[in-house]
C-alpha positions as CSV (number, residue, x, y, z in Angstrom):
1,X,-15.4,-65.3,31.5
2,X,-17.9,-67.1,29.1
3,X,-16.2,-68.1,26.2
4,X,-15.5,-71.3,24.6
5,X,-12.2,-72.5,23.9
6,X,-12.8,-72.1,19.9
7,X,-13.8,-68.7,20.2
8,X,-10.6,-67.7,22.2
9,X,-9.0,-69.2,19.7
10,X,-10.4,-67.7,16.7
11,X,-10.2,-64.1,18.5
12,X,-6.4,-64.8,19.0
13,X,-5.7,-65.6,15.3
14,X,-8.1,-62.1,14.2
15,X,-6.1,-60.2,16.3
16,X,-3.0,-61.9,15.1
17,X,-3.8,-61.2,11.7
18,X,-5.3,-57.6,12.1
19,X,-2.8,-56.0,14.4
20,X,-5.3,-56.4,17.6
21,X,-8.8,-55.9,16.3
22,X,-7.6,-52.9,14.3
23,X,-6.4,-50.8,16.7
24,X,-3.7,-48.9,16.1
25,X,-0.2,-50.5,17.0
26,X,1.7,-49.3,20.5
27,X,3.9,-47.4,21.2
28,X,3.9,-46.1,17.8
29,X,0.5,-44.3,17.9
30,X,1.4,-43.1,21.2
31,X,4.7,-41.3,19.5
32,X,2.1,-40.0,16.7
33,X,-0.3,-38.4,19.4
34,X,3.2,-37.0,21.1
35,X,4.2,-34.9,18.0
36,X,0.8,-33.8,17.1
37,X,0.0,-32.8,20.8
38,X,3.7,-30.5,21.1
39,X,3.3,-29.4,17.7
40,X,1.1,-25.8,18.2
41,X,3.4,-25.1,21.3
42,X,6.2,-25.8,19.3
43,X,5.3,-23.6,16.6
44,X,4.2,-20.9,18.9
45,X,5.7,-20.2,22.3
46,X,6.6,-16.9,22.8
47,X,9.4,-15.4,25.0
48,X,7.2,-14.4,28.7
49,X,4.3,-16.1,27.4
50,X,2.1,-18.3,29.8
51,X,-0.4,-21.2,30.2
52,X,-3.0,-20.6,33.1
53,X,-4.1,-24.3,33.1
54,X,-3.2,-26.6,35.1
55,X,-0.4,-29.3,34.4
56,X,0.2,-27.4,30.9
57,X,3.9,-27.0,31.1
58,X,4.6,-29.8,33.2
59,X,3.0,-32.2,30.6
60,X,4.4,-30.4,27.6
61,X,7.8,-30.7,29.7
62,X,7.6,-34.4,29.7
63,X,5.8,-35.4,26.2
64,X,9.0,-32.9,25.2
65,X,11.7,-34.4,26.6
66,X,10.3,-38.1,26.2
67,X,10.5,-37.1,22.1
68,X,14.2,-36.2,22.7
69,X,15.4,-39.1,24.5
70,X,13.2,-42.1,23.5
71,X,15.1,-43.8,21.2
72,X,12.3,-46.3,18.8
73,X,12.0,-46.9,15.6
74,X,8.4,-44.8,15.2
75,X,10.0,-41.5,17.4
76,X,10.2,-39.4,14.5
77,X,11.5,-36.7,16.7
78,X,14.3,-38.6,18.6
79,X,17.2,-36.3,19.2
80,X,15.3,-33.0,17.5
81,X,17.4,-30.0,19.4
82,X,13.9,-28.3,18.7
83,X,12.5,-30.5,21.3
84,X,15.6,-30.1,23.4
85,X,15.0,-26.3,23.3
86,X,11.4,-26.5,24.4
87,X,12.4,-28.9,27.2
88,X,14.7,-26.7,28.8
89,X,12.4,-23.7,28.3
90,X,9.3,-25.4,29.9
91,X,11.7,-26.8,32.7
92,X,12.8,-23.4,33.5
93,X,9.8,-22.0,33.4
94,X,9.0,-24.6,36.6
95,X,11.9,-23.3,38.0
96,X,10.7,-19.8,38.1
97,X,7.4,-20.5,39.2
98,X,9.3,-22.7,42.3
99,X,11.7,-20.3,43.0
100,X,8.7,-17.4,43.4
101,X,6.4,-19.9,45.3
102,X,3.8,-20.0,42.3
103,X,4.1,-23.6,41.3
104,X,2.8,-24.6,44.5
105,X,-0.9,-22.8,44.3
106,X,-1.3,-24.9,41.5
107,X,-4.0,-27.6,42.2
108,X,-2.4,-30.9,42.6
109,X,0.7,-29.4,41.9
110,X,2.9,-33.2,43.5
111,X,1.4,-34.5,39.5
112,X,3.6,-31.6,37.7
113,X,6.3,-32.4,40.3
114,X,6.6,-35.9,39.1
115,X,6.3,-34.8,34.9
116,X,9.2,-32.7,36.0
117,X,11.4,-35.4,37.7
118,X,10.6,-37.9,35.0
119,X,11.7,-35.1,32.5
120,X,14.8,-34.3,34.6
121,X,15.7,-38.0,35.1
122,X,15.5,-38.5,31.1
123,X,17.4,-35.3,29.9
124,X,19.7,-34.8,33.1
125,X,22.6,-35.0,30.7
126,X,21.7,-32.6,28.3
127,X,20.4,-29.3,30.5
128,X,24.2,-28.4,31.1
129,X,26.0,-28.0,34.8
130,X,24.0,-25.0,35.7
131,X,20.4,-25.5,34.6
132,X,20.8,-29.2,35.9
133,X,21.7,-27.4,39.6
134,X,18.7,-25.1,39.5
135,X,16.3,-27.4,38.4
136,X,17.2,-30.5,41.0
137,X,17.7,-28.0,43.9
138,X,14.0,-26.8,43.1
139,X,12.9,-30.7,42.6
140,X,14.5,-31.2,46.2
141,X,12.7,-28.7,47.7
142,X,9.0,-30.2,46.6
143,X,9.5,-33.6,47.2
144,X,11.2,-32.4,50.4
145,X,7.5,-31.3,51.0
146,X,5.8,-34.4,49.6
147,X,8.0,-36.4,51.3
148,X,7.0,-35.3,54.6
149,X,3.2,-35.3,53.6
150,X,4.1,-39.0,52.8
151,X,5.9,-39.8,55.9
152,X,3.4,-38.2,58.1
153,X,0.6,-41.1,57.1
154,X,2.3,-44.1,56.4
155,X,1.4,-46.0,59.9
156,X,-2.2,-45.2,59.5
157,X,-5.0,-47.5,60.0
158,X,-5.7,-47.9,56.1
159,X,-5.0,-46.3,52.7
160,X,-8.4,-44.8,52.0
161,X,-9.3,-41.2,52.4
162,X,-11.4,-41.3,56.3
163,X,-8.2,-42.2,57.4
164,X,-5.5,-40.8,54.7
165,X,-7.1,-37.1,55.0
166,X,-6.4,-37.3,51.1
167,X,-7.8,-39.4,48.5
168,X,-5.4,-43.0,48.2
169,X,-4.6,-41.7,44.7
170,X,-3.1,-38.7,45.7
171,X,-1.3,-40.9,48.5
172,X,0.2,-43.4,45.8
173,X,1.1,-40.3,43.5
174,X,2.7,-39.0,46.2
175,X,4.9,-42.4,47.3
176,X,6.1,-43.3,43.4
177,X,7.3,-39.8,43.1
178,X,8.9,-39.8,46.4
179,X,10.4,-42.8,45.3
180,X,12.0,-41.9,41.8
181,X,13.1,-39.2,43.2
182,X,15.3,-41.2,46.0
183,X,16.6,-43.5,43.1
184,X,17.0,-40.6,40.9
185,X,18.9,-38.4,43.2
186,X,20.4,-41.0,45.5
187,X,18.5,-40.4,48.6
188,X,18.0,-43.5,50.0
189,X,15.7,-42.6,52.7
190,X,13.4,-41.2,50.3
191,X,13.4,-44.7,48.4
192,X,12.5,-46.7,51.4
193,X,9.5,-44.5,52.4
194,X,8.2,-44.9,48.9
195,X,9.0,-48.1,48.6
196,X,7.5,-48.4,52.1
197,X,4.3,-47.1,51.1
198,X,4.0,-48.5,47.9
199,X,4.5,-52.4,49.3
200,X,1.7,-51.5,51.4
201,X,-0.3,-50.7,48.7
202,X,0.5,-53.8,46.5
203,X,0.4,-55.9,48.9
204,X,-2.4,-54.9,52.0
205,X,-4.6,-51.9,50.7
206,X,-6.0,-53.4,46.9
207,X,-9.1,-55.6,47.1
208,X,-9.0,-59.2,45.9
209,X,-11.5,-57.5,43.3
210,X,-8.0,-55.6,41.6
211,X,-9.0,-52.2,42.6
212,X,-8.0,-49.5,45.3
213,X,-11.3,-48.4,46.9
214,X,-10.9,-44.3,47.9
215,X,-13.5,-44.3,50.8
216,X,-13.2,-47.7,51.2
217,X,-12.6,-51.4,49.5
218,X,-16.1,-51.9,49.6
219,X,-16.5,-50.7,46.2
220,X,-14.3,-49.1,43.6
221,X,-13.9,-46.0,42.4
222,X,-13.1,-46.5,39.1
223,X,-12.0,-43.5,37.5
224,X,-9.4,-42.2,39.9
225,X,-8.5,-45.8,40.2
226,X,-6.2,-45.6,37.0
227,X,-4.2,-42.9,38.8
228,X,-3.4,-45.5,42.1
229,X,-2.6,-48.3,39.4
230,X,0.1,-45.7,37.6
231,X,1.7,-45.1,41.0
232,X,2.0,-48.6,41.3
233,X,3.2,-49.2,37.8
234,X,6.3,-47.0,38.0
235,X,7.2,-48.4,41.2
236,X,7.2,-51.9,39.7
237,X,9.0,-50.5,36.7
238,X,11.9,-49.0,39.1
239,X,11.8,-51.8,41.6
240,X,10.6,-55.1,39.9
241,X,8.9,-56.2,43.2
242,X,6.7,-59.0,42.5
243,X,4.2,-58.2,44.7
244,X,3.3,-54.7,42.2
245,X,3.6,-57.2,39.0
246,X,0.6,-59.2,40.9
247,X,-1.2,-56.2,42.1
248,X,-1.0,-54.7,38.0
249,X,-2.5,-58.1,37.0
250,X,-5.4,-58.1,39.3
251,X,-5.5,-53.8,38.5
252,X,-5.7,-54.7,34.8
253,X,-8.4,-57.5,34.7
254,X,-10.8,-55.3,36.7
255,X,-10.3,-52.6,34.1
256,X,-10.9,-54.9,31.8
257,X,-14.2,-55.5,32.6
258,X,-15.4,-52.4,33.7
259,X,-15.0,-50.5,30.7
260,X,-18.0,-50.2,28.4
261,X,-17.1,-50.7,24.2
262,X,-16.9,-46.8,23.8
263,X,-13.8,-46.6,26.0
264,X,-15.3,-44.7,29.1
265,X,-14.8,-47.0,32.2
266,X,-18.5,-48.2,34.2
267,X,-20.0,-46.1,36.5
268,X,-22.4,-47.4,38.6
269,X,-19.8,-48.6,40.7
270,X,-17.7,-45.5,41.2
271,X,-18.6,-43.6,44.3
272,X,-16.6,-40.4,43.7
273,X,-17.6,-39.0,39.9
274,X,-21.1,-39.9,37.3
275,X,-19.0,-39.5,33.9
276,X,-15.7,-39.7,33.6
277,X,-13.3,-40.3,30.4
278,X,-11.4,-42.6,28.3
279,X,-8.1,-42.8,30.7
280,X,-4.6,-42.0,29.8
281,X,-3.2,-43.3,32.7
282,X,-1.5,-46.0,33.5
283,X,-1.5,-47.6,30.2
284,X,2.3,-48.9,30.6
285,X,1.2,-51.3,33.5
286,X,-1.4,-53.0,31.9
287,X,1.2,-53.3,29.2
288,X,3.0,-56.0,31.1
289,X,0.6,-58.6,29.9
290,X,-0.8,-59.3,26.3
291,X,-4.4,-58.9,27.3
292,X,-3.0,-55.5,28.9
293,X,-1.2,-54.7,25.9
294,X,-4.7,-55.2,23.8
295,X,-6.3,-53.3,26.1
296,X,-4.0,-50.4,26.0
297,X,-4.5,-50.4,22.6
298,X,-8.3,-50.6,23.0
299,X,-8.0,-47.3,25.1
300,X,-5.8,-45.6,22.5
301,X,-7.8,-46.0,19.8
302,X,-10.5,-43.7,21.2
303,X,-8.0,-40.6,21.8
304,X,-8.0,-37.8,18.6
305,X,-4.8,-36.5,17.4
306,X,-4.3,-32.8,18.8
307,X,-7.5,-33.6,21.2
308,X,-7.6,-33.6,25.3
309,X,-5.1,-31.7,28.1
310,X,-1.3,-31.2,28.4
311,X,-1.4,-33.0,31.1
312,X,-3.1,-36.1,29.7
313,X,-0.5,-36.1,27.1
314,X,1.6,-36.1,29.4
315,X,0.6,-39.3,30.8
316,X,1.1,-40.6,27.3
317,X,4.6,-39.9,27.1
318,X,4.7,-41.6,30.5
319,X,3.2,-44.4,28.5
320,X,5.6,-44.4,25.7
321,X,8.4,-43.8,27.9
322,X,7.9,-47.3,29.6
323,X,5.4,-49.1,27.2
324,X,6.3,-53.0,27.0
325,X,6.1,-54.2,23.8
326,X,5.0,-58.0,22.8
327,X,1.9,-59.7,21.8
328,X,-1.7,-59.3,22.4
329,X,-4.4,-61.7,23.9
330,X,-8.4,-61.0,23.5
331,X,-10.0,-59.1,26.2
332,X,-13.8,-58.7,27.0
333,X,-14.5,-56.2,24.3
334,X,-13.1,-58.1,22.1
335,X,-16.0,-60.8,22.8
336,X,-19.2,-61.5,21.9
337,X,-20.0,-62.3,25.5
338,X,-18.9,-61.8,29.1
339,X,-19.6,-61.8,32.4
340,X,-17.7,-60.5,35.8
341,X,-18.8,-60.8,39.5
342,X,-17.2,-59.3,42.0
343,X,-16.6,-60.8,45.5
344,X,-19.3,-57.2,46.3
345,X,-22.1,-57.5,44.9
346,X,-21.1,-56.1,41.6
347,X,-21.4,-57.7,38.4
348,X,-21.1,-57.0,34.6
349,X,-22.2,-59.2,31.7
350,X,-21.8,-58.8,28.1
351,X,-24.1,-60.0,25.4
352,X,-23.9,-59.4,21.9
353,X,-24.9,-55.4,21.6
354,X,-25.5,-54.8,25.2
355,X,-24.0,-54.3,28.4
356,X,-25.3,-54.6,31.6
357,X,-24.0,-53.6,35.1
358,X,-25.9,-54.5,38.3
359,X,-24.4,-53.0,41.4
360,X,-25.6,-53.8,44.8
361,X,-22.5,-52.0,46.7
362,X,-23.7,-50.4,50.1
363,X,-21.9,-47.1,50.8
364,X,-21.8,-45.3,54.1
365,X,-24.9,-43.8,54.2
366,X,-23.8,-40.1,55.6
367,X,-20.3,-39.0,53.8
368,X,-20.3,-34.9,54.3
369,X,-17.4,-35.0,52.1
370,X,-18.7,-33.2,49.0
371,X,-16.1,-35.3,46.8
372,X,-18.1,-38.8,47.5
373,X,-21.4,-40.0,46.0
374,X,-24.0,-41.9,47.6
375,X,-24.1,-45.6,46.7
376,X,-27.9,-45.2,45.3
377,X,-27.4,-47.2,41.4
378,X,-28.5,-50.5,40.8
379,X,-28.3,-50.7,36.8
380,X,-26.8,-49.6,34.0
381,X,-27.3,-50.5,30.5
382,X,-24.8,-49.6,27.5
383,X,-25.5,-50.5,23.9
384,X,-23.0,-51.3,21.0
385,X,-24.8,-48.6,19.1
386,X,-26.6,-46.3,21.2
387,X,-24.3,-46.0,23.9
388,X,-25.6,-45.2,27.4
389,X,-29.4,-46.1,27.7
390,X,-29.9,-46.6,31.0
391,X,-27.3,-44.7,32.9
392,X,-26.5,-45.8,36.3
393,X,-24.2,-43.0,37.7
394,X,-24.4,-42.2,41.4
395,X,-25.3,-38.7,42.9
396,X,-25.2,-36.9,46.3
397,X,-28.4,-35.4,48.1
398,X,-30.5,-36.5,45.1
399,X,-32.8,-39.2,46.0
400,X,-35.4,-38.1,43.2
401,X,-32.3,-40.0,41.2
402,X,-31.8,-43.3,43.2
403,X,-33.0,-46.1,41.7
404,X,-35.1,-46.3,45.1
405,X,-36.6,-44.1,47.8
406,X,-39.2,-44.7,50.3
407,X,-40.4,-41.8,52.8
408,X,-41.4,-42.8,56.5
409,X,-42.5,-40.6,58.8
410,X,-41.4,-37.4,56.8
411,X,-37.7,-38.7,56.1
412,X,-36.4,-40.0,52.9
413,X,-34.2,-42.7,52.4
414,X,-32.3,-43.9,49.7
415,X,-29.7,-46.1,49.4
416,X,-29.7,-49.9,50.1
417,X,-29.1,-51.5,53.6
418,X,-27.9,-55.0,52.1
419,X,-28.2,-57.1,49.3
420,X,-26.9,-59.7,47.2
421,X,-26.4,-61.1,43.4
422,X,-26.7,-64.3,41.4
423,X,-25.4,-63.9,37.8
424,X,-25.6,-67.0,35.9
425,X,-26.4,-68.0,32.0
426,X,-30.5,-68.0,32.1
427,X,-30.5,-64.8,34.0
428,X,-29.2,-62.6,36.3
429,X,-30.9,-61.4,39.9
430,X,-30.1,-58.5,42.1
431,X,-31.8,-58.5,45.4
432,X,-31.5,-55.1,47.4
433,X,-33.7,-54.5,50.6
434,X,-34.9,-51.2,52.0
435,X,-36.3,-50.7,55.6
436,X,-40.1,-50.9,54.2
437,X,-39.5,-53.4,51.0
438,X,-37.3,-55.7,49.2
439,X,-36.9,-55.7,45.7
440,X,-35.4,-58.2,43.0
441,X,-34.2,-56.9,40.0
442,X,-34.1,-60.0,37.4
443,X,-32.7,-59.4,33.8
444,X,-33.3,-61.9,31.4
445,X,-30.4,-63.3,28.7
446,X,-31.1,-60.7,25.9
447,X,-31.8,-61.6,22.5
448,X,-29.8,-59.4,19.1
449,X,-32.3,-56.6,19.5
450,X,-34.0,-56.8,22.7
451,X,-33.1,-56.6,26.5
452,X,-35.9,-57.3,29.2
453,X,-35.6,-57.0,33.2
454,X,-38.0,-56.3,35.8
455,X,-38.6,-55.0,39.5
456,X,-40.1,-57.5,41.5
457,X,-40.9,-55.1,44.9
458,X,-42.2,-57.2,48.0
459,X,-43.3,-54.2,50.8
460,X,-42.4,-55.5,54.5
461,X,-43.6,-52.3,55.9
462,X,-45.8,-49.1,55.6
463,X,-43.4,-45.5,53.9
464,X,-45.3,-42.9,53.6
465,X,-44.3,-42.8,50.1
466,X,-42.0,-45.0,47.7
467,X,-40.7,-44.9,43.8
468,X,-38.7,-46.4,41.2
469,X,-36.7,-44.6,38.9
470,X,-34.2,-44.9,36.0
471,X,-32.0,-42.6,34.8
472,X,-32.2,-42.5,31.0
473,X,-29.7,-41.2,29.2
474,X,-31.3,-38.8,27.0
475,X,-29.5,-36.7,24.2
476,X,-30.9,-32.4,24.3
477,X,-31.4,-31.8,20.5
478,X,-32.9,-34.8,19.7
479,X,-36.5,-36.2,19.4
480,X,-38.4,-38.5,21.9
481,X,-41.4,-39.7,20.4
482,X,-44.4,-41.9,23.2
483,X,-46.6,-44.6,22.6
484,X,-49.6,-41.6,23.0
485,X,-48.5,-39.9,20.0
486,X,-46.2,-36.9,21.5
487,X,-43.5,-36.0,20.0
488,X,-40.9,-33.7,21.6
489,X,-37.5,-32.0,21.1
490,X,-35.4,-32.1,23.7
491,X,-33.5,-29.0,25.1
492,X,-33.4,-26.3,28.4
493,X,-37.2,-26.6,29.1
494,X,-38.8,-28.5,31.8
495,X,-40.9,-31.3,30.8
496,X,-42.8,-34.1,32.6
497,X,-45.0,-36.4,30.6
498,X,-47.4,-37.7,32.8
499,X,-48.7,-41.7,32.1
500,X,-51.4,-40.6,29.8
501,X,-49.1,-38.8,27.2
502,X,-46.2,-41.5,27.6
503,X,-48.6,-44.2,26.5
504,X,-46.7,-47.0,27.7
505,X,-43.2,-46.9,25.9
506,X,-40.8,-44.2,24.3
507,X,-38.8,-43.9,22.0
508,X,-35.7,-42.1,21.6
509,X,-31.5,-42.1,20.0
510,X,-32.7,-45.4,18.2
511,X,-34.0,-47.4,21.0
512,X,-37.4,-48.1,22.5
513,X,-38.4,-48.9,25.9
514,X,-41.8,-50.5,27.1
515,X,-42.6,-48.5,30.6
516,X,-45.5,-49.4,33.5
517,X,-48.4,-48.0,32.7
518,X,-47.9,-45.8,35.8
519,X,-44.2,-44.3,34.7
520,X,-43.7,-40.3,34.3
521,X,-40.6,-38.7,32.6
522,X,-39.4,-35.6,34.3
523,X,-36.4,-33.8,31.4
524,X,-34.2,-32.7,32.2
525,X,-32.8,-33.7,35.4
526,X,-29.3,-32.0,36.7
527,X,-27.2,-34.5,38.4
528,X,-25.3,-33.3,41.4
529,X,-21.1,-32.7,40.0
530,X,-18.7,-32.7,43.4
531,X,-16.5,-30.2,41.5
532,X,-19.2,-27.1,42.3
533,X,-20.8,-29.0,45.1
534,X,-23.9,-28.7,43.2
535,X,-25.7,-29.8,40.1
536,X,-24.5,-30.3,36.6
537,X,-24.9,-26.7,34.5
538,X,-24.8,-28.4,30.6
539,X,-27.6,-30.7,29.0
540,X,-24.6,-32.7,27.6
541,X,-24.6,-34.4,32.1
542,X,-28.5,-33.8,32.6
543,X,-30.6,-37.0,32.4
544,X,-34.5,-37.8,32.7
545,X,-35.8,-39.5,35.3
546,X,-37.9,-42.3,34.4
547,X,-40.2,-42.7,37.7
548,X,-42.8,-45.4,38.8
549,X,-44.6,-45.6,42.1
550,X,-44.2,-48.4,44.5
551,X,-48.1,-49.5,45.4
552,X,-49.3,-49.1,48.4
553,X,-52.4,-51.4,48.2
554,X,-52.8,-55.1,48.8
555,X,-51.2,-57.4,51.8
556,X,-47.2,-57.3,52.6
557,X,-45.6,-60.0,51.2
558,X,-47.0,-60.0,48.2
559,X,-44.2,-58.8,45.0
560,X,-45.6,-55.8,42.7
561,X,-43.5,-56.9,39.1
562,X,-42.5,-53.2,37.7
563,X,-41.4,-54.7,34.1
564,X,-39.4,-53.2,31.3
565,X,-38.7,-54.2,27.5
566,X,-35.6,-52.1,26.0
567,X,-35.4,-52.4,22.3
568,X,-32.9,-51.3,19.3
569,X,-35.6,-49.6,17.3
């Protein structure tokens, strides 16, 4: 981290003085989102109604009974029999469902199935003899399930999904449920197994880097990465092995860093999603630190009263439920500048306004799996107050979108077969080589208002064809004005300015960027989603593609410089 010793110290004394930064204080906000979130279900539940989405009344289940029984000085609702009524009627609803073999057609039905437990575990003397009987027996029977799902894969070769046949979220899910449910119900041999598993996990399966990699450790996946860290945290909350208290440390410094100032975590280093959200999860095991606590708060602060899914506030009762309270410490957003390098050849610095990821990561370069991206980003660029600029999110079967592609003899190819990076204070340099070029992609120490990197591309070899592009992150309804004098609102219809009618920079969502005089800009540019197994369908994901040819001309060896100037405008 680069940071003075004054500075930390000043930042410790604001946040001291402002109740971190201005955020709003935990777990009390937490409590605030609770009652808001319950309120129109409260208000409105009907006798034989149902919810078709998924996790509805297993979060309103929990974020219910976790108002009943939390006893804190901001739980307005503590003890409300309301609450207690809408518990038990959610609860039996589950119950139903279980009994007629609903509940499990529901997707990822083993995340209800621990809302439920944690709700049964927290109200088990308050649903009465009989409802208490019906509602473990059904409990029983799923983890019975999920039990032997778990059991089945413990031995295996690793924790990630080529060898898990599920993704290691799902798999760490699975194990902390398991787990509570042994302790909960005194089944020992369900403990062990989870605890089995989860050891494994704290202790053998996360990289040095603080993340647990789905397809592999080579790179995170940063997203679902939140959900393996709150497997982890309830297993240290129930077990207090050391080995998950230094596994949540590691988890919660690399979140730290690879979130951008809006909240939404980076990325250009996540190989299973583009866009993801600002995470509920997992909030109560960064909270065993004070950085974690700040950061926790950090996160909060960017979800809306009566906003988002059941199920996410779900996860903040979960939060609330186990939330450890104490005092805050700075973390990088709090900064005026950072930087972060992974032992891959990932890196992150901050400086003043902006935000720059480089990512070098080298995937496996055929995953048929439609839920994993190809490793094909090498920047990203995030602004205090333009957001996204630059956006470096991965896609599948898209090289028209990867930073590089070269053709040779008919077939494309588009991610990197090695590289390496070198961050330091005058600069930072990301080398990545191709089979018929090199490039390095140098970005100099910005100034207030301007940010300027360059490609420098050395050929080796003779492709067929070869290009550079950038994914900008370009907003439909608004205005992108060139350096030829063409103005243009953006929405559904195909454009491509050529390099006469871009006229060597554009402007757009308060920023401008100098292009090569050879750039064309293709809007808009649909993005491949895993979900459909095809491309985006919304403007709000689509992105233009900022493209510049490699040259062909001259001797190998010698470096064509493809230079950009991004400025707040």
């Amino acid at each position: 981290m680069v940071i003075s010793r004054l500075e930390n110290s000043c930042l410790v004394a604001l946040l001291c003085l402002t109740g971190a930064a201005g955020a709003a204080e935990l777990p009390g906000r937490y409590f605030r989102l609770l009652e808001t979130g319950i309120a129109p279900l409260e208000r409105g539940w009907k006798a034989g109604e149902a919810r078709v989405e998924n996790h509805y009344y297993p979060g309103a289940l929990l974020v219910s009974a976790v108002l009943y029984a939390k006893q804190h000085p901001d739980n307005r609702r503590y003890h409300s029999p309301n609450l207690l009524a809408l518990a038990r009627k959610a609860g039996d609803l589950l119950a139903g469902e279980s009994e007629t073999g609903l509940y499990t057609q529901h997707a990822d039905h083993h995340r209800d199935t621990y809302m439920w437990l944690e709700a049964y575990r927290v109200l088990e003397t308050e649903l009465g003899e009989q409802r208490r009987a019906r509602w473990r027996r059904e409990l029983e029977k799923l983890i019975g399930d999920l039990a032997a799902s778990t059991a089945e894969r413990q031995d295996r070769g690793a924790y990630n999904s080529p060898f898990l046949g599920t993704s290691p979220n799902h798999y760490a899910l699975w194990a902390s449920t398991v787990y509570l449910a042994g302790k909960t119900f005194a089944r020992p041999e369900w403990e062990r197994l989870g605890a089995k598993v989860l050891r494994r996990f704290v202790t053998a399966e996360q990289s040095p880097d603080g993340y647990w990699g789905e397809h592999s450790n080579a790179g995170p996946t940063t997203g679902y990465d939140y959900l393996t860290a709150s497997g982890v945290a309830l297993y240290w909350e129930h077990s207090k092995d050391p080995a998950a208290l230094e596994a949540l440390r590691r988890s919660t410094t690399f979140h730290e860093y690879f979130t951008y100032p809006d909240g939404n975590p980076v990325m250009i280093v996540d190989d299973r999603r583009r866009h993801a959200y600002v995470s509920p999860w997992g909030h109560f095991g960064f909270s065993n630190f004070a950085d974690g606590r700040r950061y926790a708060e950090f996160l909060t602060g960017f979800v809306r009263e009566g906003r988002g899914s059941m199920e996410h506030l779900g996860r903040i009762a979960q939060n609330a439920l186990y939330f450890h309270e104490g005092p805050v410490a700075p973390i990088p957003q709090d900064q005026p500048r950072y930087a972060h390098q992974m032992s891959v050849p990932a890196g992150i610095r901050k400086a003043g306004p902006w935000v720059v990821c480089l990512s070098g990561l080298i995937g496996t370069q055929a995953v048929t799996s439609r839920f994993y991206l190809d490793r094909q980003s090498s920047l990203s660029v995030f602004h205090q107050n333009r957001g996204l600029i630059v956006n470096g999110g991965n896609s599948k079967r898209q090289p028209e979108l990867a930073t590089f592609w070269e053709k040779i003899q008919g077939q494309v190819f588009h991610m990197p077969l090695t590289s390496r990076l070198r961050m330091n204070e005058d600069g930072d340099r990301l080398s990545v080589a191709y089979n018929t070029f090199f490039s390095d992609l140098e970005v100099d120490s910005p100034s207030e208002r301007r940010l300027s990197f360059r490609f420098l591309v050395t050929r080796k070899g003779d492709p067929e064809e070869a290009q550079l592009t950038l994914q900008l992150a370009l907003k439909a309804g608004e205005t992108l004005a060139t350096g030829a004098g063409k103005q243009v609102v953006l929405g559904a219809e195909r454009i491509v300015l050529g390099p006469e009618q871009l006229g060597g920079w554009i402007r757009h969502h308060g920023w401008t960027l100098e292009v090569d005089p050879s750039s064309q800009l293709t809007w808009p540019v649909y993005p491949y989603f895993p979900y459909s197994n095809g491309p985006e369908k919304t403007l709000e994901h689509a992105v233009g593609a900022l493209s510049t040819p490699i040259g062909l001309q001259g001797a190998k060896g010698r470096a064509q410089t493809i230079a950009f100037v991004l400025d707040e405008s």
